[in-house]
N, C-alpha and C positions, 0 to 999 in steps of 0.2 A: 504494500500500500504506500501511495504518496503522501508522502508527512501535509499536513494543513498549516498554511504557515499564515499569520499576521503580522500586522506591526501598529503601537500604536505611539503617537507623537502628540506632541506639547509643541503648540505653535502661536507666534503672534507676529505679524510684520515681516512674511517670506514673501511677498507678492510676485518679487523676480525668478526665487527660483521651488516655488511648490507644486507648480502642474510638474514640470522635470526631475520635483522629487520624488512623485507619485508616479509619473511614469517609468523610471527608473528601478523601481520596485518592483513594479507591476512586471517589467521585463526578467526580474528577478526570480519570478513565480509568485510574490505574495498577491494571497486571493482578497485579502480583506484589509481595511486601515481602520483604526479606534483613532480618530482625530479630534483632539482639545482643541479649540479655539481660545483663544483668548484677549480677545474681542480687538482686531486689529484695525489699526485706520489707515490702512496704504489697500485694500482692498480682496488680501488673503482670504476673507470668509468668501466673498463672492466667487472668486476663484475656485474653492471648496466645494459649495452648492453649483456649480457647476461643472465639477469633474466629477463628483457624487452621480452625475445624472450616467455616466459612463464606465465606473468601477464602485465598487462594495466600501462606499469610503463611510461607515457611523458616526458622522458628524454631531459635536456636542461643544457647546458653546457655554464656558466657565463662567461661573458668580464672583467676579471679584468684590461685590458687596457681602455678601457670604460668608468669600475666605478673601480676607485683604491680602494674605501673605501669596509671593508668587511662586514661593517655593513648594508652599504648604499645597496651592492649587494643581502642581504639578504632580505633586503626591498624590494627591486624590484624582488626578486624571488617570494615572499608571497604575493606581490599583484598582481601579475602578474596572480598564481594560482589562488587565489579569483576570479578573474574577468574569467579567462579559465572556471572556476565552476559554473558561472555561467547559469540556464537555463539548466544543466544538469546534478546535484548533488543538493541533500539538507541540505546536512551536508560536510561541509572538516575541519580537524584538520591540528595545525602547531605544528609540532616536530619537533627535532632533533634526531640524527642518535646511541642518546647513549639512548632516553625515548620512553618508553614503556607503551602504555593502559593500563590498566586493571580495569574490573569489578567484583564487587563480586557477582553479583545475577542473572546478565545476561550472554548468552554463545555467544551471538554475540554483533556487536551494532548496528543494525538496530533494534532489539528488546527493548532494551537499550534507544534507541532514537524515538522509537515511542512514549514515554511516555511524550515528552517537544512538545507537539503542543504553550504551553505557553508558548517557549523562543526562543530567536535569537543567541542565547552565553551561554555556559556553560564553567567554570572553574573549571577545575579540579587540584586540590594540587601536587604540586611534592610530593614524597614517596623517597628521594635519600638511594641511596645504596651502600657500601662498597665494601673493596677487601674480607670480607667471609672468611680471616685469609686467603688466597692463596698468594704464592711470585709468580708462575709462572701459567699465564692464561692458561686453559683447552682449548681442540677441545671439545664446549660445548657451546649453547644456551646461551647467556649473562645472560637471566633469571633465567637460571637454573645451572652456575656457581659461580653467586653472590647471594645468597637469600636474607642474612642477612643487615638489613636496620636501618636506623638510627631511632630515638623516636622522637617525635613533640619537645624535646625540643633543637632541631637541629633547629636553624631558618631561614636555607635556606628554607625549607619545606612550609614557609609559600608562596613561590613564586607560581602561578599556570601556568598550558597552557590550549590551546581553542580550540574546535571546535564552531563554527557558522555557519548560515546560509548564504551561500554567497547573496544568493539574499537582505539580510537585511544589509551589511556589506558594511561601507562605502567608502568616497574615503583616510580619515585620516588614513595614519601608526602612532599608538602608539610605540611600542614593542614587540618582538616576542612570550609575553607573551598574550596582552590585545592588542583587536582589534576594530576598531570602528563598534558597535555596540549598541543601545539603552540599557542605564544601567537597564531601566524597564523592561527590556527584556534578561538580563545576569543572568544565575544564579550558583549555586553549584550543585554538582552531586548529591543531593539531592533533587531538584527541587526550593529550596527556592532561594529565589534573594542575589543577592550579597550585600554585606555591602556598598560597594563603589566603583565607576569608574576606578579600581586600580588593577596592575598586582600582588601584596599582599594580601592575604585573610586569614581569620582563616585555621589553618590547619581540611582538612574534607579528611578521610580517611576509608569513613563507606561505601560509596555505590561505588566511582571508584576512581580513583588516577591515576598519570605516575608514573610508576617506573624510 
């Protein structure tokens, strides 16, 4: 069987690049998006509501009268997802609206992810990337008007993001990095388990990464 995969995002003010973020995904194999709004004024929700009319996007539009903190709304977007996912996905990733998947050996991630029957959490390495020597942004694919990326000895890179198995995933928010899940059962995109319970990990760049 092919793994079910989501994703669900914390967005406000990507108007340049969230149809190309959702597209990108989409190419990726995810069938579905849990998208936060959070209530943007460059035109992002409309954007939203109308790629919704063309993919499986659950669009949901946050109370910051509610929850003033934008941390705290983040949190409750992310778990909120988790719990939606559940029982009807086996995989959801938490990104934001500027990072991007990528694998090097697989052409989707249901294939990609049929290979971790052995985990509940994978971390994958940010890969951050520059302006590309550009002053003014192209009508062009984020991906493919920034190519050029920084080296491992950039040490943001060491931060990672996750997908997990929601069913395994608990009721504790850590960080939008590191989610609760059994550390024996969290690994790199290499298959190997993680070093430690912690949203930092060696930088691993060999089998997938976020841009």
């Amino acid at each position: 069987m092919r793994p079910r995969v989501a994703l669900a995002l914390f967005v406000k003010n990507e108007y340049s690049d969230i149809a190309g973020w959702i597209a990108w995904h989409a190419a990726w194999g995810v069938s579905t998006f849990f998208i936060y709004e959070d209530h943007s004024s460059d035109g992002t929700y409309e954007i939203l509501q109308a790629a919704a009319k063309c993919y499986d996007i659950r669009l949901t539009r946050t109370n910051p009268i509610e929850q003033p903190d934008f941390y705290l709304r983040q949190r409750d977007a992310f778990m909120d997802a988790a719990q939606q996912a559940r029982g009807q996905f086996d995989w959801i990733g938490f990104l934001d609206g500027d990072e991007y998947i990528y694998l090097r050996y697989h052409e989707t991630l249901q294939t990609y992810l049929a290979n971790f029957d052995h985990a509940d959490g994978i971390a994958f390495s940010w890969r951050i990337h520059g302006t590309s020597g550009r002053v003014v942004r192209p009508h062009a694919l984020t991906v493919a008007a920034f190519p050029r990326h920084s080296t491992p000895e950039l040490n943001d890179n060491v931060l990672v993001k996750s997908f997990v198995r929601p069913e395994k995933m608990g009721n504790k928010y850590h960080n939008p990095h590191w989610f609760d899940v059994s550390t024996q059962r969290y690994v790199r995109p290499n298959g190997v388990p993680v070093l430690s319970a912690n949203s930092v990990q060696e930088i691993d760049w060999n089998d997938g990464f976020v841009l």
